[in-house]
C-alpha positions as CSV (number, residue, x, y, z in Angstrom):
1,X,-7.9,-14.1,-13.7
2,X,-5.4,-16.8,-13.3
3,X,-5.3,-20.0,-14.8
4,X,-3.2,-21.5,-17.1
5,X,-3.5,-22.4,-21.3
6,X,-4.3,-25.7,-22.7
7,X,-2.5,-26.4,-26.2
8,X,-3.4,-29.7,-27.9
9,X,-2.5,-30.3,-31.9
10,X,-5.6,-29.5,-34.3
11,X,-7.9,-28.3,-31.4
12,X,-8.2,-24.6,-30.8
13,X,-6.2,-23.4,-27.3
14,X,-8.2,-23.1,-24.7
15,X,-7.9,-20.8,-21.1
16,X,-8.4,-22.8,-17.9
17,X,-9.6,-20.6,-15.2
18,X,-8.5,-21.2,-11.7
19,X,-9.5,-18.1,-10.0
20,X,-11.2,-15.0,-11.0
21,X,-10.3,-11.9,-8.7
22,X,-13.3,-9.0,-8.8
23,X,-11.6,-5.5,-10.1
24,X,-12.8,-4.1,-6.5
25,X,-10.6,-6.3,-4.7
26,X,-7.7,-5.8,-6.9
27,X,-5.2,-2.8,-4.7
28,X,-5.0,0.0,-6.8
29,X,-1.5,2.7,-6.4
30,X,-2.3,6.2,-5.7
31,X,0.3,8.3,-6.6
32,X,0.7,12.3,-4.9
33,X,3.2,14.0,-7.1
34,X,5.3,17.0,-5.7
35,X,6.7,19.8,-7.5
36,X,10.4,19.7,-5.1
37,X,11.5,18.2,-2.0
38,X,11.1,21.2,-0.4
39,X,7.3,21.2,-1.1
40,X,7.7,17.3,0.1
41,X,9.0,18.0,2.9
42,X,7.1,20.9,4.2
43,X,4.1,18.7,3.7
44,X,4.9,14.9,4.7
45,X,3.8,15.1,8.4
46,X,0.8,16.3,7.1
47,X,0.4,13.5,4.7
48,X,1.2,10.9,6.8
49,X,-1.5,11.6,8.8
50,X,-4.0,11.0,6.8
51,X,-2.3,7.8,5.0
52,X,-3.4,6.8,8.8
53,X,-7.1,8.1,8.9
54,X,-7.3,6.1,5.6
55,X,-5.9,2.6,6.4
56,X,-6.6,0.4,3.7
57,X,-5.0,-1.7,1.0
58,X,-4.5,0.3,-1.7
59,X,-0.6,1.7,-2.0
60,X,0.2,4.8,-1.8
61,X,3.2,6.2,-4.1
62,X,5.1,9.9,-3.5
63,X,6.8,10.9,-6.5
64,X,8.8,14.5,-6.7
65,X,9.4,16.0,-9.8
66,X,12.7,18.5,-9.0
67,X,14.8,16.4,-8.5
68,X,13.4,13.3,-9.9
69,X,12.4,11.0,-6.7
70,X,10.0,8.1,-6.4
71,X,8.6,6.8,-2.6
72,X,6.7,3.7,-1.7
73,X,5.1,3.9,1.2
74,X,5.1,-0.1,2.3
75,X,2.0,-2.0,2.9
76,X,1.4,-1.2,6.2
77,X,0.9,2.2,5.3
78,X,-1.4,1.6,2.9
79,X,-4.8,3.7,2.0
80,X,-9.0,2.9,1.2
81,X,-8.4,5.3,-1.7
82,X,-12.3,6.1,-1.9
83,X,-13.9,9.1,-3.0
84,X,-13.2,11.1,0.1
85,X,-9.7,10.5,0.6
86,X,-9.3,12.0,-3.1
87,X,-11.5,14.6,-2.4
88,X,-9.5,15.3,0.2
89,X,-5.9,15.1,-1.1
90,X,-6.4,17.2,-4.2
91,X,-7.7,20.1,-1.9
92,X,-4.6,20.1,-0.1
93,X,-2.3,19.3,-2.5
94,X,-4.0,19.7,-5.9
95,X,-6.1,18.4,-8.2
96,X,-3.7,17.6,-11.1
97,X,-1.1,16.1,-8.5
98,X,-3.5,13.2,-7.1
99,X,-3.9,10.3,-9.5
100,X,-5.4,6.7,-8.8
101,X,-4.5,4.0,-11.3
């Protein structure tokens, strides 16, 4: 929602709507987390390819854990994180290291 509040002495505020966005068209961030740059590295050509099977709007974020390291992949590279595309990713890379938030 967007819109703005309306404050006015003795009268209760009031929220004035100006557009209302569906959750489904809100992009989500999908992160893949990797356990060293190693395991990154050994892996990102294969990952990349499917960012591009999966074109879409929703962004896609690499984080490694050893050491700490955070990627975001820009919007043009961005993914239709749907039901497959998980399905997909955590059997490659693992269940607990796909997230969608």
């Amino acid at each position: 929602m967007r819109g703005r509040v309306s404050l006015r002495d003795e009268q209760n505020a009031e929220v004035l709507c100006s557009t209302i966005t569906p959750f489904d068209d809100v992009p989500r961030r999908l992160w893949i987390r990797f356990h060293d740059m190693e395991a990154y590295t050994s892996a990102s050509a294969e990952l990349l390819r499917i960012v591009d099977e999966y074109g879409g709007r929703d962004q896609v974020v690499i984080y490694v854990e050893n050491p700490r390291s955070r990627k975001v992949l820009p919007p043009g590279q961005g993914v239709r994180a749907d039901k497959a595309l998980l399905d997909l990713l955590r059997a490659r890379f693992g269940n607990g290291n796909v997230t969608l938030a």
